[in-house]
C-alpha positions as CSV (number, residue, x, y, z in Angstrom):
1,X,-3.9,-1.9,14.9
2,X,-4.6,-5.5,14.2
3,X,-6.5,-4.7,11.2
4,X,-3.5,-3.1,9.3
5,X,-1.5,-6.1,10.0
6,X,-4.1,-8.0,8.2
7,X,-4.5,-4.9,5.7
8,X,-1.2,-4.9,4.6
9,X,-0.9,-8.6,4.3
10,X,-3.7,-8.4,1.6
11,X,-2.0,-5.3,0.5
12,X,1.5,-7.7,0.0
13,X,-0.6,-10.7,-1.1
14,X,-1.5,-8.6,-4.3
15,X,1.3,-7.4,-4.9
16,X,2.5,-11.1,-5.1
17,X,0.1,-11.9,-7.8
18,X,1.5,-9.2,-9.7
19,X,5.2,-10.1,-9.1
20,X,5.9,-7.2,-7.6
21,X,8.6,-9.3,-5.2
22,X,9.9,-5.8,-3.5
23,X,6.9,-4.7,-2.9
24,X,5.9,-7.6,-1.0
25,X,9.3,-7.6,1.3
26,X,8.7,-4.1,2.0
27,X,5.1,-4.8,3.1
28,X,6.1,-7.7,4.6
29,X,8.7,-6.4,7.1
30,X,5.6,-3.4,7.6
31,X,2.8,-5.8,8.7
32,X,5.4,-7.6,10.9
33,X,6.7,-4.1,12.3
34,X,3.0,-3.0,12.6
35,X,2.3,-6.4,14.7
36,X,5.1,-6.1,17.1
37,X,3.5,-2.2,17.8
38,X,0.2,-3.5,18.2
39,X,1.9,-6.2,21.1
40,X,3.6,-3.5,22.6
41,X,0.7,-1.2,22.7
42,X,-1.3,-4.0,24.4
43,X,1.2,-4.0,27.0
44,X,0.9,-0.2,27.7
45,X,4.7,0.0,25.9
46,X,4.7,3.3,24.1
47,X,8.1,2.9,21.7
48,X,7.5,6.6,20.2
49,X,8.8,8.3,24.1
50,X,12.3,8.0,25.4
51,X,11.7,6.0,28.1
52,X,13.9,3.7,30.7
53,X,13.4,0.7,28.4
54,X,14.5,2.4,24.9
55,X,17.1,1.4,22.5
56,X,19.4,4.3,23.2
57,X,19.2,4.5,26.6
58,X,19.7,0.9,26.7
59,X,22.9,1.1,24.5
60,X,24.4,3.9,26.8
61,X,24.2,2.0,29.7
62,X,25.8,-1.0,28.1
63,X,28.6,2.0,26.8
C-alpha cells in the first residue's frame, strides 16, 4: 500500500510539471487518502465493513 502512496505522488509530481494544477489536488487528496488506509490496515482496521467504529454507526449513536 505504501508504494501507491509514493506512486501517486510521482504520478502528481508530473502532473505538476505539466501544470496540470487539478490533477495534482486530486492526486494529492488520493496519495493522502491511500496513506491513512495503509495506517489503518496496519492496525488490523478494515474501513470497507460496517463495523462498531464506523462513520455511520458513530453518527447514529451521537443522533
Amino acid at each position: 500500500m505504501k508504494l501507491i502512496v509514493v506512486d501517486v505522488l510521482e504520478n502528481a509530481s508530473r502532473k505538476m510539471k505539466n501544470k496540470e494544477y487539478n490533477e495534482v489536488i486530486l492526486l494529492s487528496y488520493r496519495a493522502a487518502e491511500a496513506a491513512v488506509q495503509a495506517n489503518l490496515f496496519e492496525h488490523k482496521i478494515n474501513s470497507w465493513e460496517e463495523n462498531e467504529y464506523s462513520f455511520k454507526n458513530g453518527f447514529d449513536k451521537i443522533n
